[in-house]
N, C-alpha and C positions, 0 to 999 in steps of 0.2 A: 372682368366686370361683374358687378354684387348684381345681380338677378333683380332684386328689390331693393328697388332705391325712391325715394323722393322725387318726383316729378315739379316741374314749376312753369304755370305761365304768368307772363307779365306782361301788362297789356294799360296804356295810357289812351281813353279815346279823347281823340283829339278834331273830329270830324263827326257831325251830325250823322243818325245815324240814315241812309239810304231807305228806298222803298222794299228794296229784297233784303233790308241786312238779318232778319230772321236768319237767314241759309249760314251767313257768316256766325251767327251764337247758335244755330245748330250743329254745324264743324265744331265750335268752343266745346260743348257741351260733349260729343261724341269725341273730341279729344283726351276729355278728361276722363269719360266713361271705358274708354278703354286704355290708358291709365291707368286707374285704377284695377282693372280688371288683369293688366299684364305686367306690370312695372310696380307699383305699390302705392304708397301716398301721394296725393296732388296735392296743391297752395295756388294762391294766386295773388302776387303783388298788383294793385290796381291805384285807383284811385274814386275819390267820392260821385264824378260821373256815370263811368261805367259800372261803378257798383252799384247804383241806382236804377241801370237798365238789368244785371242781374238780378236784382232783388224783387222789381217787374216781373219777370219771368221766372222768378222762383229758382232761380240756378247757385245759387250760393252755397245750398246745402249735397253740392255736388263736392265739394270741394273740404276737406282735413281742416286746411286755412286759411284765411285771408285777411290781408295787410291790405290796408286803403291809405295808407302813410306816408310809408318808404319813398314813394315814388312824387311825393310833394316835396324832397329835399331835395331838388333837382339845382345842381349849380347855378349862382343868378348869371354868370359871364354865357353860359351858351343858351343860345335861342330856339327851347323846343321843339320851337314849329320848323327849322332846319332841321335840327338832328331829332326827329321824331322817333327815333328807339333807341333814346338816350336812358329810357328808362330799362331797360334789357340789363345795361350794365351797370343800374344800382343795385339791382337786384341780386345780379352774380356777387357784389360785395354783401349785401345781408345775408348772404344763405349760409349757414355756417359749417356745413360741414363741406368733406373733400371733395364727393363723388356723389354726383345729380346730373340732371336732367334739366333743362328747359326746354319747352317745346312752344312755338307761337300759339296763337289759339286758332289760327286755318289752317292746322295742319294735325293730322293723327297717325297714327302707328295702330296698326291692324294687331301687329304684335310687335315684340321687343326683338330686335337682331342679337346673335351675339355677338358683342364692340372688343374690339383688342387694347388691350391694356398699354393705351396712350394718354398721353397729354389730353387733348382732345379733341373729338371726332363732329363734326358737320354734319351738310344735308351732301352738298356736292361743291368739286371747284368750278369757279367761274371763269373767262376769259379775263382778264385786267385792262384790254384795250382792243378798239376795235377803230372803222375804218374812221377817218376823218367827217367829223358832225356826226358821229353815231357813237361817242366815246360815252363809257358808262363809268369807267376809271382811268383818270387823268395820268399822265404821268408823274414819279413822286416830285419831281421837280420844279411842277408845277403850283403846287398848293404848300410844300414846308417850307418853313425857317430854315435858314443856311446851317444850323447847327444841327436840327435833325433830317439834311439833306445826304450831309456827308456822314451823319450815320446809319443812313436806311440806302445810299445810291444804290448798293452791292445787292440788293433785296429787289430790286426793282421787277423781276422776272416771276418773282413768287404767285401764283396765284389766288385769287382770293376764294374762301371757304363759304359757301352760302349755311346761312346761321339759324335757319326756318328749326332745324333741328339742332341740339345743342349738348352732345358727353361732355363733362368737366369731370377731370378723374389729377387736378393741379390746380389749386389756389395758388401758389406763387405767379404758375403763369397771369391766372386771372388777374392779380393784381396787377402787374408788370404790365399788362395789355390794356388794360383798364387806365394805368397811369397814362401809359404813353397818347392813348383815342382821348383822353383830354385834355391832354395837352394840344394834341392836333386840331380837336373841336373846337378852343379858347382862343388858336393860331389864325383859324377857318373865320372866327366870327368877325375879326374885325375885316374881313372883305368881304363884297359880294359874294353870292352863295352860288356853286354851282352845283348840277347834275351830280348825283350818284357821291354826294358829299360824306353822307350818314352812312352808306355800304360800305367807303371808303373807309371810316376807322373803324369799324366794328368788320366788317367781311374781309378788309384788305389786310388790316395791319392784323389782326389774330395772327395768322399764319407767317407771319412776316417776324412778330414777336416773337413766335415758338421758333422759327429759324435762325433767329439772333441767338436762341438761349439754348441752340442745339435741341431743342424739344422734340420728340413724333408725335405725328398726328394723322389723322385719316377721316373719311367720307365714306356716310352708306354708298352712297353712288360713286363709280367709277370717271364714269362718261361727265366731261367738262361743257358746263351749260354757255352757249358763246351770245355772252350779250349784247345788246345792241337797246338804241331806244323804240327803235320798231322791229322785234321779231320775230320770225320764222314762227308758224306754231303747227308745221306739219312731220316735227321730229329732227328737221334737220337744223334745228335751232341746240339741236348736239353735240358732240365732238366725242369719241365717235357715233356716227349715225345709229342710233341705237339698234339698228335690224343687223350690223354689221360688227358689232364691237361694244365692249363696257358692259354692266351691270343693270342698268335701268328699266331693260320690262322684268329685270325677275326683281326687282327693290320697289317696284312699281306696284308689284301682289300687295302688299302690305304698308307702304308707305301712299297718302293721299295729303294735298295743299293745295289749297285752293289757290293760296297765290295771285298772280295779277287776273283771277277769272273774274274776282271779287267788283272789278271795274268795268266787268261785261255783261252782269246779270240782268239789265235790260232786256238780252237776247233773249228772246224764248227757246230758241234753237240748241244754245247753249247751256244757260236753266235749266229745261227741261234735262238734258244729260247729266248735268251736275245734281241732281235732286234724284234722277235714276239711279245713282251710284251710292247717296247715301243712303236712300228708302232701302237697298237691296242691304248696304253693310247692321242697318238698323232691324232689319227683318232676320236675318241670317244669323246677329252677334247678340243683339240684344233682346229679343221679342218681345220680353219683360217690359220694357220700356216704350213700344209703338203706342200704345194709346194715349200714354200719359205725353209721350213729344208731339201728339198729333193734336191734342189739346194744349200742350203749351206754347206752337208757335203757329197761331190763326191763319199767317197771310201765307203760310206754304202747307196749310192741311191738306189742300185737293191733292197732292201729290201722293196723297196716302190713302187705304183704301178706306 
């Protein structure tokens, strides 16, 4: 893996933004900042909304460069508000070179891991099924065409890669991956929509496509996250229990996502610990920058001294 490389998020909003969502473009912001700081160039594929709430906040000039375009040539056959990180994967088609980086924008790298020289590497695997009325990923034979039924059956076991973080070190793959999730997307749209649709071609089939094409590929984290629509969130939402096996508190130093907390910052209880964690990475990594994000983002300054 090249040390410095091109970083990229992409990010379509698509939802007003919340009373806490400062915290959510504080992570953006601290993503990019350290980015830059350990990885090299950042960009950001958007679009004219969300540009407009960075440009509020003055955050744009965080960024090498930014496309507000890209992400308006969005297929008219599938329904963005389904596949709502449909935009992910225009992006992996515009970026032109081999070997990048995407990262969401809730999520940051304290620093850059060293990545083995795969296809490409994730955040972690996911379970693909779980008990009945808690299915997060169907089975394949339930949502394709007869034609790419009998050519994915054999795949069915593959695990799905969670894509919060994103090595590309294989345009063929991407493409090949890319092909196949819309075709699946354009399959999905003429029926009802269900649960865990958009994971599905983007988290499920990645890995499923690298295993068709004989590809490798890998995850910072070892330890498979076992989902469900309601969660465990005392670790043992696992596999293995992270006190007992896998990777995850030492990937845990350095990797942060805010992830579904994003939908509980109502919590003060919870807030509060999620805003201890950044204030302390922002105090610690940046200093430089505490007064200017304590004035950039009003409705979470008290959290600052």
């Amino acid at each position: 893996m090249t040390m410095q490389m091109n970083g990229y998020h992409c990010y379509r909003q698509l939802k007003e933004p919340s009373e806490w969502y400062e915290i959510e473009l504080l992570v953006q912001y601290m993503s990019a900042l350290y980015w830059k700081r350990n990885g090299g160039k950042i960009g950001i594929y958007t679009e004219p909304k969300h540009l407009s709430i960075l440009d509020k906040y003055k955050m744009t000039n965080i960024y090498d460069f930014v496309d507000s375009e890209t992400l308006l040539r969005l297929p008219s056959s599938i329904d963005i508000n389904r596949f709502w990180a449909l935009s992910k994967l225009l992006c992996h088609n515009n970026i032109s070179e081999s070997e990048y980086c995407i990262l969401d924008t809730d999520m940051y790298l304290r620093k850059v891991p060293t990545l083995p020289n795969v296809s490409f590497v994730g955040a972690h695997p996911e379970t693909h099924n779980t008990a009945k009325g808690q299915e997060v990923y169907k089975r394949l034979e339930e949502f394709l065409d007869l034609e790419l039924y009998e050519k994915y059956k054999d795949f069915e076991e593959v695990k799905p890669i969670n894509t919060s973080f994103m090595y590309i070190n294989d345009k063929d793959l991407v493409r090949k991956w890319i092909e196949v999730a819309l075709q699946i997307a354009k399959h999905i749209s003429k029926s009802p929509s269900f649960y865990g649709e958009m994971m599905t071609i983007e988290q499920r089939f990645l890995p499923i496509v690298c295993e068709e094409l004989n590809k490798s590929y890998s995850s910072l984290i070892s330890n498979s996250y076992l989902t469900a629509k309601i969660p465990d969130t005392d670790g043992k939402e696992w596999d293995p229990y992270p006190y007992t096996g896998g990777n995850l508190l030492e990937v845990s130093k350095y990797f942060f996502h805010l992830w579904g907390l994003k939908q509980q910052l109502n919590n003060k209880v919870l807030r509060d610990s999620v805003m201890r964690v950044l204030v302390r990475d922002i105090d610690l990594d940046f200093p430089q920058y505490y007064s200017r994000i304590k004035k950039k983002f009003p409705t979470i300054k008290q959290y600052f001294k």
